[in-house]
C-alpha positions as CSV (number, residue, x, y, z in Angstrom):
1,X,153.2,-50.0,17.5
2,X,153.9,-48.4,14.0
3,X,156.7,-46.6,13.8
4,X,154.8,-43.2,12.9
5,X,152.9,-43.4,16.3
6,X,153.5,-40.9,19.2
7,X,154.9,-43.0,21.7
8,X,156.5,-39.9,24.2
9,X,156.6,-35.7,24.4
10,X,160.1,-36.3,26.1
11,X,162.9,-35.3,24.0
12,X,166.1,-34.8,24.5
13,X,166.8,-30.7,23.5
14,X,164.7,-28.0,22.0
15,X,165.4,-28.8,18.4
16,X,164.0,-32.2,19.0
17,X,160.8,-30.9,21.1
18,X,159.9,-28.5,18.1
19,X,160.4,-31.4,15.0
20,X,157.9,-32.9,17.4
21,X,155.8,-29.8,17.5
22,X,155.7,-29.6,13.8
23,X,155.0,-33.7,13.7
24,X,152.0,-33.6,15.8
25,X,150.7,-30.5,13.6
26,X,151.5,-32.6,10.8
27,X,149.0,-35.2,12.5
28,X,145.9,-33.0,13.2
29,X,146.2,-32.1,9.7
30,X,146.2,-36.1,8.5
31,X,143.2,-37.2,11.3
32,X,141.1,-33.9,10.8
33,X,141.4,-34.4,6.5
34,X,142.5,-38.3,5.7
35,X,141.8,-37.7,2.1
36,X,145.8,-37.2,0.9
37,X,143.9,-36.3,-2.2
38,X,142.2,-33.6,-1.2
39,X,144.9,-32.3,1.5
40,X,147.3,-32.1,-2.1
41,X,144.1,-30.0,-3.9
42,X,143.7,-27.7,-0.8
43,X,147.8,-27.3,-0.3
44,X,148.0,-24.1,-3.2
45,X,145.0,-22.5,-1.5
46,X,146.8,-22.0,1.9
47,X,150.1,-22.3,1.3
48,X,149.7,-19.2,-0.2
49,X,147.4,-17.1,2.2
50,X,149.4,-15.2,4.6
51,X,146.4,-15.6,7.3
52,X,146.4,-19.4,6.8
53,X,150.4,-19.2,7.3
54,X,150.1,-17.9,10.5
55,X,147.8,-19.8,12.2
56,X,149.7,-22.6,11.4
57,X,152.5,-21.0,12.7
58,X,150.5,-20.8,15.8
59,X,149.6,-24.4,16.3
60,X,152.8,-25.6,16.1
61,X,153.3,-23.2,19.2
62,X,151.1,-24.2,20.7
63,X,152.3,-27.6,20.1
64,X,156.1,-26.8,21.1
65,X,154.8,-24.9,24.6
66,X,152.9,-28.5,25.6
67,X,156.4,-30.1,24.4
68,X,158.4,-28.1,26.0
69,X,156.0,-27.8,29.3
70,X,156.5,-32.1,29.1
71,X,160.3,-31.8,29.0
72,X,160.1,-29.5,32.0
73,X,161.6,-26.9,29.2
74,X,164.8,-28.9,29.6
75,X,166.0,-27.8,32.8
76,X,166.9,-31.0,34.0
């Protein structure tokens, strides 16, 4: 399995959960637009729009909550 393949939503604290939050943001991004071309063209369009900032902002929440919910929100 490559290396940059999600093998588990355990981690072992918070800090770890939400890299993994902003990683599988980071893959919707690459599987909903492969073209690294056109990701780089579209970057100074949003990256730059306070609207587009936040709903970012709100995927990778919604990302950490189903980390967080996997990890039991590391009360173990």
């Amino acid at each position: 399995m490559p290396n940059d393949q999600l093998q588990t939503l355990r981690t072992k604290n918070p800090e770890e959960g939400y890299q993994l939050a902003v990683k599988l943001a980071q893959k919707g991004i690459v599987l909903t637009q492969p073209s690294e071309e056109i990701r780089k063209m579209l970057r100074p369009v949003y990256s730059t729009n306070a609207d587009s900032l936040i709903a970012t902002s709100q995927v990778v929440a919604i990302h950490f909550q189903t980390v967080a919910f996997a990890n039991n929100y590391w009360n173990q």
